[in-house]
N, C-alpha and C positions, 0 to 999 in steps of 0.2 A: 197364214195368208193363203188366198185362194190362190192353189197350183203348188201348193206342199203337196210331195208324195213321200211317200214311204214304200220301196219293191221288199217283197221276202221270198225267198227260193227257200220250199221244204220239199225233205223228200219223203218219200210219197212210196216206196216201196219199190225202189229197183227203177222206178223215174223218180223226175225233177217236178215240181206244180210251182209255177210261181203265181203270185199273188200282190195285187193292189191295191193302197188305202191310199184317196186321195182327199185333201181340202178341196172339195164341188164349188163355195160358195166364200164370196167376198167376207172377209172377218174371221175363218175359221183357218185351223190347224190343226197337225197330226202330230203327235207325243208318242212315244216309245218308252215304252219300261219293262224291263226284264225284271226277273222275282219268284223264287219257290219253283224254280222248274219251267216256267212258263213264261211267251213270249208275248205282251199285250201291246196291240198299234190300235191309237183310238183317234179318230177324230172327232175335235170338238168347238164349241160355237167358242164366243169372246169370254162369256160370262165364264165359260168353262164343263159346261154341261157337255155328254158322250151324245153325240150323234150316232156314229157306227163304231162297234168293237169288231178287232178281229185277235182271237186267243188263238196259238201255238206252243205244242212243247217245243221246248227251248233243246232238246237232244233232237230233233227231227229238224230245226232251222238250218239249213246248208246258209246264208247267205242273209244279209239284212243291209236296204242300200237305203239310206235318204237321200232322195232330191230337192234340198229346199229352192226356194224362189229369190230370188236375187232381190236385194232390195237398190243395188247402189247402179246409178245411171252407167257409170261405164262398164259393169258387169253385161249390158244388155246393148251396149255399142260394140263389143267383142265377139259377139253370135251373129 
């Protein structure tokens, strides 16, 4: 749903880079799948199709936050 994020904090060599994949557009989402060393956040349309990837080693990932979007009304009378 539009307003899916996904944050990753990698390090980056003595610093921190954090990094953001969001759903831009009404009907899409962001999926997460770890595998083989590596850390893939993709967003994608309904059908299911990759809009943007973004690959991470999975040893250099300090940190992986989703923020999904509320679906339920009082989630959104409590902010």
């Amino acid at each position: 749903m539009r307003g899916d994020r996904v944050e990753i904090v990698v390090d980056a060599g003595g610093t921190t880079r954090t990094y953001d994949v969001e759903a831009t557009r009404a009907g899409r989402r962001v999926e997460v799948s770890v595998g083989r060393g590596v850390v893939e956040v993709v967003e994608v349309t309904r059908t299911g199709a990759p809009v943007r990837t973004a690959r991470f080693m999975a040893s250099k990932v300090l940190a992986l936050v989703e923020h999904p979007v509320s679906t339920s009304p009082l989630d959104e009378e409590r902010e």
